[in-house]
C-alpha positions in Angstrom: 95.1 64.9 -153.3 91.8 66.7 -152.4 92.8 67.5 -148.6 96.7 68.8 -150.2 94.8 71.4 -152.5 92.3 72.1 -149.8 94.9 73.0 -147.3 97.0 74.9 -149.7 93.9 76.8 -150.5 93.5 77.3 -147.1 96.7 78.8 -146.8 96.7 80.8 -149.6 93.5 82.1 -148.3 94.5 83.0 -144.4 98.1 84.8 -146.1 95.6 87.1 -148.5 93.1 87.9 -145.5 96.5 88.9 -143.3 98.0 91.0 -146.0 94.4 92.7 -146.7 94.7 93.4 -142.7 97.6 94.3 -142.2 97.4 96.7 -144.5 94.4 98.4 -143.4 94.7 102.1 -141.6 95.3 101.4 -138.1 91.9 102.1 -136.6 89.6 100.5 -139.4 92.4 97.5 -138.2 92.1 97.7 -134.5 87.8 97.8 -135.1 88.0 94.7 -136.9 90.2 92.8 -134.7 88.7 93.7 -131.2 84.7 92.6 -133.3 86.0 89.6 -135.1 89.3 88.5 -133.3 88.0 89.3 -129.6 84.2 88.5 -130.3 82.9 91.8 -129.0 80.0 94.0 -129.7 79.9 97.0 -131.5 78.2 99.0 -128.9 81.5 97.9 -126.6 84.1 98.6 -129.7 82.2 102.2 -129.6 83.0 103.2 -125.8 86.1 101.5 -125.6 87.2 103.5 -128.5 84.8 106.9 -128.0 84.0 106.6 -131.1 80.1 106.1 -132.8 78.4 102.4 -133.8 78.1 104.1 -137.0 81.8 104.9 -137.3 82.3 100.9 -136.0 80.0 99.4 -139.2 82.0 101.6 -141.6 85.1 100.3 -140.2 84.1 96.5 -140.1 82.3 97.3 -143.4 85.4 98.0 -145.1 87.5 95.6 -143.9 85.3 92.7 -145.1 84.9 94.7 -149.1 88.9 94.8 -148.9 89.3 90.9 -147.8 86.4 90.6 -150.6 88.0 91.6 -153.2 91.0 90.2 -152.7 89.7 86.9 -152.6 87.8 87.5 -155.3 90.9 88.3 -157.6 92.3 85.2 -156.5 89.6 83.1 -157.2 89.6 84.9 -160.7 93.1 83.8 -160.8 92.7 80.7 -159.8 90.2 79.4 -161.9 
């Protein structure tokens, strides 16, 4: 019974962290996917997008408070 509520937690979990990203604007979406999907550095993120390592944080920065919140209204919910 544990591993069936751990996997639908799981799921329920991945489904809120897609939504959160794919609702995101575009290029706070395509930072966060090229630093945590394709493991590279921000420094790299910056040239490839001529944009600052400052403007990368704030990207990746908001992306993690969005998926943050969200999980924490459904652990509120949850409980």
């Amino acid at each position: 019974n544990e591993s069936v509520i751990e996997n639908l937690f799981a799921e329920d979990t991945d489904e809120i962290i897609q939504k959160v990203l794919g609702d995101l604007p575009e290029q706070c979406y395509k930072v966060f996917s090229m630093s945590r999907l394709d493991g590279l550095a921000n420094n790299e993120i910056a040239n490839q997008l001529n944009i600052t390592q400052n403007t990368v944080r704030a990207h990746i920065y908001k992306a993690l408070q969005r998926i943050s919140e969200a999980l924490k209204k459904f652990s509120e919910n949850t409980v």
